[in-house]
N, C-alpha and C positions, 0 to 999 in steps of 0.2 A: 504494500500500500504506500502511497505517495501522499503526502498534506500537503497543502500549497498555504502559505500567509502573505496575506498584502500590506503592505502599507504605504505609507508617503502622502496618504489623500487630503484633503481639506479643502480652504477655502483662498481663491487665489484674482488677483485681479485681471481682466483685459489684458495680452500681450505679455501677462508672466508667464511663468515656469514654474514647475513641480516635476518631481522626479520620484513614482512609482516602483517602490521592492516586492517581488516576488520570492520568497524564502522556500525551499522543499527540504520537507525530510520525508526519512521512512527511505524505505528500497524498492527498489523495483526490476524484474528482471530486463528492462529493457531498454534501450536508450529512449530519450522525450524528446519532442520538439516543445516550445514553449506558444501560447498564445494570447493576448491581449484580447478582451471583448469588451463593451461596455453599455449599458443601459439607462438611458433618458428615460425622464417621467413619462409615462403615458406613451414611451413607443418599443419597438423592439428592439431585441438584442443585435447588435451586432460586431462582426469583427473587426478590431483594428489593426493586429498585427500581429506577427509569428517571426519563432528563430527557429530554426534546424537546431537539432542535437548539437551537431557540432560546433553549432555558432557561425557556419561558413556562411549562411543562406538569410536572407530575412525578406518581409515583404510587408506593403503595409495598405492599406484602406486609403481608395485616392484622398478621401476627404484630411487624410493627418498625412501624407508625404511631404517632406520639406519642413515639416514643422515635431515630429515624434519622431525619435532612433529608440530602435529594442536593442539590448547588449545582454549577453551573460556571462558566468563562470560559472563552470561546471565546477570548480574544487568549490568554491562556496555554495553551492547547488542555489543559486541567485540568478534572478534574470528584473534586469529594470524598463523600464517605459522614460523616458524622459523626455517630455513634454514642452513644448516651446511656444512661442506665440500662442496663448492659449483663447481661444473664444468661449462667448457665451456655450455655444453651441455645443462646447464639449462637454458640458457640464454631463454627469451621470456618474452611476456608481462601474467601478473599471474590476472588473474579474482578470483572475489570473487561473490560467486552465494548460494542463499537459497533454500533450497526445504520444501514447506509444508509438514508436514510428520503427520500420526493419533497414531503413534507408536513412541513416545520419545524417545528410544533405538534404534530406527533405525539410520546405517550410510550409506547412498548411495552413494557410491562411481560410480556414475555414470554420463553423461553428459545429465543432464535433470534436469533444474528446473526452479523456476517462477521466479524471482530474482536476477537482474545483476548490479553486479558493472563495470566500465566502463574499470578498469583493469589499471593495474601498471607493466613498463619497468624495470626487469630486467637483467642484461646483466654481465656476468661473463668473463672476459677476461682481461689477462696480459698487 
């Protein structure tokens, strides 16, 4: 079993920055890609971004390219979001989720995986 813990969220203004942790323990027989999702009031989930296992691969949701970088270290079993120019619009609470992957290179930038963190409030507003 894998636990994922979030942190870093709050409250932040217009054109700041926040910088979202992702902590894993426990084992698991498999290598993970990592993935970003997040959910606004009153709409649905969606993805924002993913890393390969290895860290080599990422991808991200046109709406946050240029503006959010995912990074990890696997010896600290950590993976960050780090957020930039930030808008109203991002406001929502940000999940952190692993997906087993057999391909270390892979980034699934998708909303499917075995492994959830319980997700952290961030809320962008003047």
């Amino acid at each position: 079993q894998l636990q994922l813990v979030e942190s870093g969220g709050g409250l932040v203004q217009p054109g700041g920055s926040l910088r979202l942790s992702c902590a894993a323990s426990g084992r698991i027989s498999h290598d993970y890609a990592t993935i970003w999702l997040r959910q606004a009031p009153g709409k649905e989930r969606e993805v924002v971004s993913c890393i390969s296992a290895s860290g080599s691969t990422t991808d991200y949701n046109d709406s946050v390219k240029g503006r959010f970088t995912i990074s990890r270290d696997n010896a600290r079993k950590t993976t960050w979001l780090q957020m930039n120019s930030l808008k109203p619009e991002d406001t929502a609470v940000y999940f952190c989720a692993a997906k087993m992957v057999v391909f270390p290179m892979w980034c699934p930038l998708q909303d499917d995986a075995d492994y959830w963190g319980d997700g952290t409030l961030v809320t962008v507003s003047s």
